[in-house]
N, C-alpha and C positions, 0 to 999 in steps of 0.2 A: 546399233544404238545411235541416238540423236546426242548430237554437244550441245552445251548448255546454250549456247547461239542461235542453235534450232531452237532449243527448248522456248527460248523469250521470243523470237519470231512467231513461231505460233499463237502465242499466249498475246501475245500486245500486239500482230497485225491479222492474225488469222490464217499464215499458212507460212510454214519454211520449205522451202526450196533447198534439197542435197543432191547435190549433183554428186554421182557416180556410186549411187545408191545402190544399185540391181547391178550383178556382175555380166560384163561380156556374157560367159557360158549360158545365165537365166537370159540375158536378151535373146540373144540366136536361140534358143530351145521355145521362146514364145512366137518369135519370127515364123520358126519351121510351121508350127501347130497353126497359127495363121493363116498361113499360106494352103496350108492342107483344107482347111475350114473354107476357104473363099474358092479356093478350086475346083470345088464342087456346086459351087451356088452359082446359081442365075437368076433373071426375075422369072420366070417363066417353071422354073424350078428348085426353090432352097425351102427348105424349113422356117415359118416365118415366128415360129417360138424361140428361133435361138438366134435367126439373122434377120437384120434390118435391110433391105439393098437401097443404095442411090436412089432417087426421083429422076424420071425424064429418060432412062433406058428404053432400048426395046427390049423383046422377048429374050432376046439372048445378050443382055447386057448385064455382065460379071461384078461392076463394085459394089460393094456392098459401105453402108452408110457405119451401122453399126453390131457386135457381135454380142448375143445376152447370155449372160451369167456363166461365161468361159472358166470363173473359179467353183461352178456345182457340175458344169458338164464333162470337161478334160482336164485330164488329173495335171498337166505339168502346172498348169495355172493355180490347180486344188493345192499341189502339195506347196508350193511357192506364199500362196493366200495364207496357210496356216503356219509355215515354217517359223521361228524363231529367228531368224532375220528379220523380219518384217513385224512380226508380233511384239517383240523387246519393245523397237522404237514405238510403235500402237501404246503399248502398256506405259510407258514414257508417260503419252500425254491423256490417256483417259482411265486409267485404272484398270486391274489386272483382272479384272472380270468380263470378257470382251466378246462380244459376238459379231459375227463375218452377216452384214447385212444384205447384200448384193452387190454383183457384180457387172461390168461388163467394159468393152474393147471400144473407142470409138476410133474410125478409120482414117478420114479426113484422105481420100486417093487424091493423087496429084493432080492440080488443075481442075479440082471438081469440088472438094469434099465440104458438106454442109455448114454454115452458119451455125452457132450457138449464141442464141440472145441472152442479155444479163440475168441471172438467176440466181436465187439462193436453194440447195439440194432438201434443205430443209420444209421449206414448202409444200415439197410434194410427198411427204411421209410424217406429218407432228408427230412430235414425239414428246414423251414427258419432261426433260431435262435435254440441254443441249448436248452432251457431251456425244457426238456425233462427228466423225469426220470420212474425209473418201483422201484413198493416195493414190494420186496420179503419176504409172511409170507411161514414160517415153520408151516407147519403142524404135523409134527414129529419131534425130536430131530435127528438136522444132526452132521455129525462130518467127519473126512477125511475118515474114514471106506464107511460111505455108503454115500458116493457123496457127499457133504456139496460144497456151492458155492465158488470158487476161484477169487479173486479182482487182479487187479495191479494198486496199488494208483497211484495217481497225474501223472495220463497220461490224463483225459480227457479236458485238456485244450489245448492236441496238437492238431496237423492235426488229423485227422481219419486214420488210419491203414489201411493198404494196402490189401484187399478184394478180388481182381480178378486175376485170375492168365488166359494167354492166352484169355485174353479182358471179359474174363467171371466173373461173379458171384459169390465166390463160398460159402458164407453163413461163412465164419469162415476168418479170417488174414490168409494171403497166406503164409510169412514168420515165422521163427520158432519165439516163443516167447520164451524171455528170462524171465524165472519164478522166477528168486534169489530174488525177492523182492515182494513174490507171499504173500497173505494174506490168508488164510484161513475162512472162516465167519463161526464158529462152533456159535450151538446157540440151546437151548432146542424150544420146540413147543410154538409158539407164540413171537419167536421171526422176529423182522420187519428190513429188509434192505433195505435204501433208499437207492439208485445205480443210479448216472447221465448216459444219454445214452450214453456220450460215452466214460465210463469206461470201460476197457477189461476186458471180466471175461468168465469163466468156469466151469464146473463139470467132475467130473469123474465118471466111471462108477459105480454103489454101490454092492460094494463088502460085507458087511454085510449082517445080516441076519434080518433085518428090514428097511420097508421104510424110502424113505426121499420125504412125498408131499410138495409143494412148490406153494402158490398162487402167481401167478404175475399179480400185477394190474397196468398197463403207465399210465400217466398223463401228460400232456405239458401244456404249458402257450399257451392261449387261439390266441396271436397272434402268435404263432410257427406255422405256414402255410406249409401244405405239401406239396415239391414240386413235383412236376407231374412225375411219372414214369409208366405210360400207366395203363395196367386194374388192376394192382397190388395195384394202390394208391387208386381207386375207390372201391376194396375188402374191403384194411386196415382203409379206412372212411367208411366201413359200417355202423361200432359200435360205432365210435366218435360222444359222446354227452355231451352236458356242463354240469357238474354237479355242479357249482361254480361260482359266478360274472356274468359278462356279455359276450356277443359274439365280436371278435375282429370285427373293422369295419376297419381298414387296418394290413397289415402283419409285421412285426420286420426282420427285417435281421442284423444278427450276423454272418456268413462268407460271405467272399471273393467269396469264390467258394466250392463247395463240389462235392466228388464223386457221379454219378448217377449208382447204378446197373446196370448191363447188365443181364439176366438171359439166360443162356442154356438152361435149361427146363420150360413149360409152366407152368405146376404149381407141386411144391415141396416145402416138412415144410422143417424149419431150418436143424429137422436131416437127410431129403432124401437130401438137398444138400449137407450137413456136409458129410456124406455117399459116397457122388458122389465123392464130393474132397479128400475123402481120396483114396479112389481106384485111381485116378488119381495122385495121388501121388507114389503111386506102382505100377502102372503101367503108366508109361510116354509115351504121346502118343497115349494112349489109347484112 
């Protein structure tokens, strides 16, 4: 369960920070699964429905970037996603009607692991009401060395931030973000950030010499209905399953209007369009 301290951080900045949320035994049991899952991946050979690898490997280069939907594919992650530890504090702040949106693991290996530009999660899935959020466990002890996630409180009660540049897409806020009031989420392993979707947040690249994995598991209130953005919405409901209360039988609308993606490319992860946009930034026109 969340203390009421969580409770008002959430609500008034957009994400509480609990440190020592996920016990030891659940960390080292996601660690193992982990390790087993990367152990068998290369570029030259993994599964590219369920892993991401690093950019700029050879054929037989092992990191992998990021892991998809570890809470539909392997059960420790499954039974963890739905447990009652994790679902109380859910039900805390969105209501007892909950479904498990997707999931997945990002890796950030030491001395390598990718960039994540400023973004709002929201973005890239409209939905009919916000009530939406993603919880991010540490797997590893992060910190500003090796990637640790970056907040900017009490923005997600504005509009949505401005995502396309040249009517497109581009996976990240077009305009420069102003960091002076940037939050740092440092936190040892097992620690849990509840984050609304449409906080802006970030990583940097991990400059240390130790990972920083990072389980992320979305959840939204059962009537937050997705709105239709062609085969992309019908992808991102593959894995949407109630794991909490009952199924909404009409939809909640909390905006006026929201932006609907446009996408450039047919299909690209957060960091191949992240990627795309920046190259188009340095080179304009391209």
């Amino acid at each position: 369960m969340l203390s009421d301290r969580h409770i008002d951080d959430y609500r008034n900045k957009g994400f509480a920070c609990v440190q020592g949320f996920v016990s030891p035994a659940w960390v080292n049991t996601f660690r193992d699964e982990v390790d087993r899952i990367t152990g068998i991946s290369t570029v030259a050979q993994h599964d590219d429905a369920r892993v991401e690898m690093e950019p700029g490997q050879g054929a037989d280069g092992n990191k992998v970037r990021r892991i998809y939907e570890p809470c539909t594919y392997y059960d420790s992650f499954s039974r963890f996603a739905e447990s009652s530890e994790i679902l109380d504090a859910v039900e805390q702040l969105i209501g007892g009607d909950i479904l498990l949106h997707y999931s997945k693991l990002n890796m950030k290996p030491a001395e390598l692991g990718s960039v994540v530009e400023w973004h709002q999660d929201l973005s890239f899935y409209p939905l009919t009401n916000p009530d939406s959020l993603a919880v991010l466990i540490y797997l590893d002890d992060a910190d500003e060395n090796n990637g640790c996630l970056k907040v900017l409180p009490d923005r997600h009660r504005g509009p949505l931030m401005d995502h396309t540049r040249d009517g497109v897409f581009q996976g990240c806020i077009a305009d420069d973000v102003d960091e002076s009031e940037v939050e740092n989420m440092v936190g040892k392993a097992g620690t849990a950030i509840f984050m609304h979707a449409m906080t802006p947040h970030a990583s940097a690249q991990n400059l240390g010499r130790t990972p920083r994995r990072t389980l992320i598991v979305s959840y939204r209130a059962a009537d937050a209905m997705p709105i239709h953005v062609g085969e992309r919405t019908a992808a991102t409901e593959t894995f949407t399953r109630l794991v909490r209360g009952a199924p909404a039988r009409q939809a909640r609308f909390g905006f006026e209007r929201f932006p609907i993606p446009v996408y450039g490319a047919k299909e690209a992860s957060l960091y191949e369009l992240q990627e795309q946009s920046r190259a188009g930034r340095k080179h304009p026109g391209a």
